[in-house]
C-alpha positions as CSV (number, residue, x, y, z in Angstrom):
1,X,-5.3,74.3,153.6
2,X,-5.8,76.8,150.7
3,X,-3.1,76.7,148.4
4,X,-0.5,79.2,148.0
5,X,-0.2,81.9,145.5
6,X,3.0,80.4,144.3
7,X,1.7,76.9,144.3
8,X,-1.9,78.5,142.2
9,X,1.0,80.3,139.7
10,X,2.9,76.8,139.2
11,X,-0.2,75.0,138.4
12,X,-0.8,77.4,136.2
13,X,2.6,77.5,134.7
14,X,2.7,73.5,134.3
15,X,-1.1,73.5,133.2
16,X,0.1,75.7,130.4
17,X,2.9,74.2,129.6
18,X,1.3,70.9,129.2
19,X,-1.4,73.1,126.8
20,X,1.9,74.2,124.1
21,X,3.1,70.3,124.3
22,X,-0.3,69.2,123.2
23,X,-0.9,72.0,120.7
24,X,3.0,70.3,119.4
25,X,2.0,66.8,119.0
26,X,-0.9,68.2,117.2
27,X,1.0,70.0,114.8
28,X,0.1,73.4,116.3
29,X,2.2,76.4,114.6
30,X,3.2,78.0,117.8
31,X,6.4,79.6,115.7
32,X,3.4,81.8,114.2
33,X,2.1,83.9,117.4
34,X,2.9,87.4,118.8
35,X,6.9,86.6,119.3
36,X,7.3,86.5,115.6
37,X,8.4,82.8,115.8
38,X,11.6,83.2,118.0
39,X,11.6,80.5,120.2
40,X,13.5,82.5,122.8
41,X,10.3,84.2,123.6
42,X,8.3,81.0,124.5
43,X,10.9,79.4,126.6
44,X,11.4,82.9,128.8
45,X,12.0,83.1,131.9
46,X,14.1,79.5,132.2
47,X,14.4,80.6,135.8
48,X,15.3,83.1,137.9
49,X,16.6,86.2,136.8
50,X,19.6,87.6,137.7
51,X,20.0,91.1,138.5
52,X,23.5,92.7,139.4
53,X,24.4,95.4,141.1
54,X,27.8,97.3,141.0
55,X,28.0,98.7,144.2
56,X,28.1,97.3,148.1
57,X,24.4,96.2,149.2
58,X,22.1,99.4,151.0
59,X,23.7,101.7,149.1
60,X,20.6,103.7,146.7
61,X,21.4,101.4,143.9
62,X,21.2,98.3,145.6
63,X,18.0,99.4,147.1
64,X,16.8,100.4,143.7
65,X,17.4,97.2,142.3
66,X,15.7,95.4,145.5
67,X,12.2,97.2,145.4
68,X,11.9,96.7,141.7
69,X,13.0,93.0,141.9
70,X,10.6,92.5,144.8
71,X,7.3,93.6,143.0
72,X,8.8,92.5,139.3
73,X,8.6,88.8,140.3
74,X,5.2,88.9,140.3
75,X,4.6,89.5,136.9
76,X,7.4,87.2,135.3
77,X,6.4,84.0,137.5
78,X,9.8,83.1,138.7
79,X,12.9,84.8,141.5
80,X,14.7,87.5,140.3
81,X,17.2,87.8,143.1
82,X,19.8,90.8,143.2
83,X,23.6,90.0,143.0
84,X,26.2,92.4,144.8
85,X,29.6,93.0,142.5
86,X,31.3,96.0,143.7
87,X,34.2,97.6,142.2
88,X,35.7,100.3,139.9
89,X,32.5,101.8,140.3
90,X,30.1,99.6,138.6
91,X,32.2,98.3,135.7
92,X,33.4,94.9,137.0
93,X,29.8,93.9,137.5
94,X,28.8,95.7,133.7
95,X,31.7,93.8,132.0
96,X,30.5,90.5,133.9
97,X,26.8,91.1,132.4
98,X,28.4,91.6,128.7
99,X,30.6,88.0,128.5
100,X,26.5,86.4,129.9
101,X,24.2,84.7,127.5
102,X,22.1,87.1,125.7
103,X,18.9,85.0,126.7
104,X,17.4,88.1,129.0
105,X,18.0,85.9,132.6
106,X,20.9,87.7,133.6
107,X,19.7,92.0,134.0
108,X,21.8,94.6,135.8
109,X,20.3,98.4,137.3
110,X,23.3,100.5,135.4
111,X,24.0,103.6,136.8
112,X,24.4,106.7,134.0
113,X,27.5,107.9,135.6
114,X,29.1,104.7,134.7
115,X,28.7,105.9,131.1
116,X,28.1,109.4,131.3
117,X,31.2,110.3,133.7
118,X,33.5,107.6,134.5
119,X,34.6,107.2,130.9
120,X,35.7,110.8,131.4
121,X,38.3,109.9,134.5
122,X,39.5,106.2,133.4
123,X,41.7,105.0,130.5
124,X,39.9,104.3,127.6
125,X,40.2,100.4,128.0
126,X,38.5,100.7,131.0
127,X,35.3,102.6,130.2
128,X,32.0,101.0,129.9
129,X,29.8,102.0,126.8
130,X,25.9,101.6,127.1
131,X,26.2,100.9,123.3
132,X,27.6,97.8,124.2
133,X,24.2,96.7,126.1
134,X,20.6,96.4,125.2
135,X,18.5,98.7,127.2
136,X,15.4,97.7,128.8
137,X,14.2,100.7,130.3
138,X,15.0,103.7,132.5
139,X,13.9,103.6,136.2
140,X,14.3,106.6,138.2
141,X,16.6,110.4,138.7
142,X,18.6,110.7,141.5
143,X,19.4,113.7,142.2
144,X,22.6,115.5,144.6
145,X,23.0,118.1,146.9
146,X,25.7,119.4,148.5
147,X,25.6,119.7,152.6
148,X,27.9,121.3,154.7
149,X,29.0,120.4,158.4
150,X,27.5,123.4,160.4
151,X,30.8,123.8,162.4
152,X,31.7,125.6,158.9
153,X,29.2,128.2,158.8
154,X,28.6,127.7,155.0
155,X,24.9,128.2,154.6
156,X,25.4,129.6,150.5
157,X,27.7,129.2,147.7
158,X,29.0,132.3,148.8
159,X,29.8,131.7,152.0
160,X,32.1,129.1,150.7
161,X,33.7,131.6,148.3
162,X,34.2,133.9,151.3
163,X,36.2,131.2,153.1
164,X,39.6,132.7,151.0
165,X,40.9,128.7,152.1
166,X,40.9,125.0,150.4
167,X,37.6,123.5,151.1
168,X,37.9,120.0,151.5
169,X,34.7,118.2,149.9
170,X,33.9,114.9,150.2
171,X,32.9,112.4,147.3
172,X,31.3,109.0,146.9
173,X,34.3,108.2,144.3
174,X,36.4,108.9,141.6
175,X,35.0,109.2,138.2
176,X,31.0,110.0,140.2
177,X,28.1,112.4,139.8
178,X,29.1,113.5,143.6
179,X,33.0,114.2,142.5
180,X,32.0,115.9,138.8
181,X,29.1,118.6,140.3
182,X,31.4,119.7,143.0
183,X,34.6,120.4,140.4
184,X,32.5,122.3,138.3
185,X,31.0,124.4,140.9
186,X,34.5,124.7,142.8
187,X,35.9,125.7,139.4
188,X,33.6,128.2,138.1
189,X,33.2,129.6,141.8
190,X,37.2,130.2,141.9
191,X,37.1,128.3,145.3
192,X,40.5,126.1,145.9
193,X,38.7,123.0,146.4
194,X,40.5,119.5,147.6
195,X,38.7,116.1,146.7
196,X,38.6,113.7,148.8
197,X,37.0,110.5,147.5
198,X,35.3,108.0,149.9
199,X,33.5,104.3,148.6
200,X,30.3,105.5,149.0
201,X,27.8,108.1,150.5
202,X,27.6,106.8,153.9
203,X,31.7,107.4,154.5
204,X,31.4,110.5,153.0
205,X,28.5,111.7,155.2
206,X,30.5,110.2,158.2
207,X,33.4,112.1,157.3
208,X,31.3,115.0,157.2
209,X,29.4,115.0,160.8
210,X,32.8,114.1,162.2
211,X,34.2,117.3,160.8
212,X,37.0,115.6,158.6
213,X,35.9,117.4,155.6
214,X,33.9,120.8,155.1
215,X,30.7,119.5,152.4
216,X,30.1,116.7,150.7
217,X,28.0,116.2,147.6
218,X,25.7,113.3,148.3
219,X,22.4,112.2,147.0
220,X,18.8,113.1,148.3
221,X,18.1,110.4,150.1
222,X,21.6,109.6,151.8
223,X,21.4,113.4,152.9
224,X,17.7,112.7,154.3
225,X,18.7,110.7,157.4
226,X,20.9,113.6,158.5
227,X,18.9,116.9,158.2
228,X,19.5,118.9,161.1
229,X,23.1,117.7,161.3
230,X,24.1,119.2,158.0
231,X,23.5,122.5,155.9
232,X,22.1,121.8,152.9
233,X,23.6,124.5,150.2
234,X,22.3,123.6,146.8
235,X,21.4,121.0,144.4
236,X,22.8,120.2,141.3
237,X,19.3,119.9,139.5
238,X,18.4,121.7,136.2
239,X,15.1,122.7,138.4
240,X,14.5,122.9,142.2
241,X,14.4,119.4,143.6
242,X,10.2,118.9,144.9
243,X,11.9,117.5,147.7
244,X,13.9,120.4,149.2
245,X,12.1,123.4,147.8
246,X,13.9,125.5,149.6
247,X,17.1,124.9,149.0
248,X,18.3,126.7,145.2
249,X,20.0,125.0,142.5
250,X,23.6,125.3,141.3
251,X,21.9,127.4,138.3
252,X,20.2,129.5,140.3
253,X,23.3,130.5,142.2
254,X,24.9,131.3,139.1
255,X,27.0,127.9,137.8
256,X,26.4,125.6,135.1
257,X,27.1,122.1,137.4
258,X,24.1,120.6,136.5
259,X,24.5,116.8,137.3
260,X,22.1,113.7,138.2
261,X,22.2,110.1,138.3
262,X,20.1,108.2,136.0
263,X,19.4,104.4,136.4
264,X,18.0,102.1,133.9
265,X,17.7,98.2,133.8
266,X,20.2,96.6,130.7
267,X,20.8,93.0,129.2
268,X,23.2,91.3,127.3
269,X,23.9,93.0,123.8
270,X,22.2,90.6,121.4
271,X,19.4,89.5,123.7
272,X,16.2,88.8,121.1
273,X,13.4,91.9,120.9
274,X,10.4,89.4,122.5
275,X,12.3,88.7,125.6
276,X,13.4,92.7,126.1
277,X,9.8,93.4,125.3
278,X,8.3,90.8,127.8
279,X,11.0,92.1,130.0
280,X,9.7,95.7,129.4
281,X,6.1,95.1,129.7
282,X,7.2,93.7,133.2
283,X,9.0,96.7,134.8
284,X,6.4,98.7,133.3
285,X,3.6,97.0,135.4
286,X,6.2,97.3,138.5
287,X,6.7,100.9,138.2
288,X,2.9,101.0,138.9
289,X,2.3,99.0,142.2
290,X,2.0,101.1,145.0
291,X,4.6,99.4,146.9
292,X,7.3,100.7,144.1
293,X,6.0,104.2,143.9
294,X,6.1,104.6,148.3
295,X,9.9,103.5,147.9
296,X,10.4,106.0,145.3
297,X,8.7,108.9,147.7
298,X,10.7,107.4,150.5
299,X,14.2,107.8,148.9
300,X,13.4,110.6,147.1
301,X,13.6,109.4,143.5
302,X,12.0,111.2,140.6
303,X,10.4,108.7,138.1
304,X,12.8,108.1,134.9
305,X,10.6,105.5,133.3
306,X,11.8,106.0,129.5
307,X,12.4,104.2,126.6
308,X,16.1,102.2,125.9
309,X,16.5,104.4,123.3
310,X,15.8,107.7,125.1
311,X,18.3,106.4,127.6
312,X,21.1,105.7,125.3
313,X,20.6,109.4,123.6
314,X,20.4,111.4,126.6
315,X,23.4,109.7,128.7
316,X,25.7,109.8,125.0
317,X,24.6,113.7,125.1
318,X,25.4,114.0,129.0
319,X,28.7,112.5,128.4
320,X,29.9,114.9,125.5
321,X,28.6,117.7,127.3
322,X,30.6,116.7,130.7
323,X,33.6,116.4,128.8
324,X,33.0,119.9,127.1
325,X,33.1,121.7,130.5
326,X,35.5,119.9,132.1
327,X,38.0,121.5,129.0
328,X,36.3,124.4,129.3
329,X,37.0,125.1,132.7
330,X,40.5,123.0,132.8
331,X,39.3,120.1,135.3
332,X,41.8,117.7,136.4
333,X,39.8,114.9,136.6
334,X,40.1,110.9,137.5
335,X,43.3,109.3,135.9
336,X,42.8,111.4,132.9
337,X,43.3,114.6,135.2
């Protein structure tokens, strides 16, 4: 029988392995290659890499975090299985991955509103601050839309407005993307507008088609699955989504509630520059099989494939500008509110 490709890789592996012991006895200065002598860089991976995951598994993130791990093993040599800690949004599994080894084997797919918005509805010793993580890159934009249940007749902003009632609008949580968008709009609309939070986009949209709430802000590819049964109204994009070109943007209808989610892969603060860059060179190559750039088309995902420090610029700016209009327009909002 022909071997495997694993059992071809971990020839390979021990082959080479056996190749840096020799070079060793010979007094080979391996200390003096492309890692810049860290040894951190030679012995990586150890194992199988860890990557977490703050929310409940087949939720967007969790499926995020699967496609990329599935094609990402390939080019590392060794598992890298996803790990399910929900809670508080993301920030028990983000304050797990800061107390881990900075060695680059434990990874977590961080969502922007953990930093960008939650900070903005929690007490201070409860926000997470990407400054406090090493960033290995950003993955992919997610954007949201709001959907109304037909029964409501909602088919515009307007009609919403028109209503002269509360509008009860469903989110995926307190302190999210889904509950910040719909403030803003309900705010700057002048629409009396009553939040109710569900764990997740799959409640809310439940909610929704059962007719226990009016809308719902949701993201693209939670409100795929149920076109037909909803009204799409707008998206909170800064630019018509490719997806649903025919549906306008908050901006277009006349309100500054421009807000998307953001994902990016982050390690330990302190984890040595060789392994983030073999880490990086990695997810690069993943973001380029086919098989990663189908899912992406599937769930609607725009690519977001930047730089760590791109990623820690843009979500500090998206945080201070969230917290500008929420004073501006007087937004009770999380704990804070």
């Amino acid at each position: 029988m022909a071997p495997t490709r694993y059992a071809r890789r971990t020839a390979l592996v021990g082959a080479g392995a056996a190749l840096v012991l020799s070079l060793a006895a010979c007094g080979g200065n391996l200390g003096g290659g492309g890692n810049g002598g860290d040894p951190s860089a030679d012995a990586f991976p150890s194992g199988p890499i860890s990557v977490s995951v703050g929310q409940a598994p087949g939720g967007s993130t969790d499926l995020i975090a699967r496609a990329l791990a599935n094609v990402v093993t390939e080019d590392l040599g060794v598992p890298v299985p996803v790990v399910n800690t929900p809670g508080a949004n993301g920030a028990l599994a983000a304050k797990e991955l800061a107390a881990k080894t900075p060695d680059g084997q434990n990874l977590m797919v961080i969502n922007a509103s953990l930093v960008a918005i939650t900070p903005l509805a929690v007490p201070d010793d409860e926000a997470v601050d990407i400054e406090n993580y090493e960033v290995v890159t950003g993955i992919s934009q997610d954007d949201f839309i709001l959907v109304a249940n037909p029964a409501t007749g909602f088919r515009t902003v307007q009609d919403i407005v028109n209503a002269g009632r509360p509008i009860s609008y469903g989110t995926t949580g307190v302190g999210t993307g889904s509950q910040l968008s719909q403030a803003l709009l309900f705010s700057q609309a002048g629409i009396q507008g009553n939040a109710v939070p569900f764990d997740g986009a799959s409640d809310a949209m439940t909610a929704l088609l059962g007719g226990q709430i009016d809308v719902a802000g949701v993201q693209l590819g939670d409100a795929k699955t149920h076109l037909g049964s909803v009204t799409p109204i707008v998206v909170f994009s800064k630019e018509r989504s490719q997806y649903f070109p025919d549906v306008p943007t908050a901006v277009e209808a006349g309100f500054d509630s421009t807000v998307s989610q953001y994902r990016a892969v982050v390690a330990p603060k302190g984890t040595p520059a060789p392994v983030l860059d073999r880490l990086r060179t990695a997810f690069t190559a993943a973001f380029q099989a086919q098989e990663y750039k189908d899912f992406n088309a599937q769930r609607l995902l725009a690519p977001y494939e930047v730089d760590g420090a791109q990623v820690v610029s843009e979500w500090t700016a998206a945080r201070d500008r969230y917290q500008a209009l929420i004073d501006q327009y007087g937004i009770p909002f999380g704990d804070k509110g």
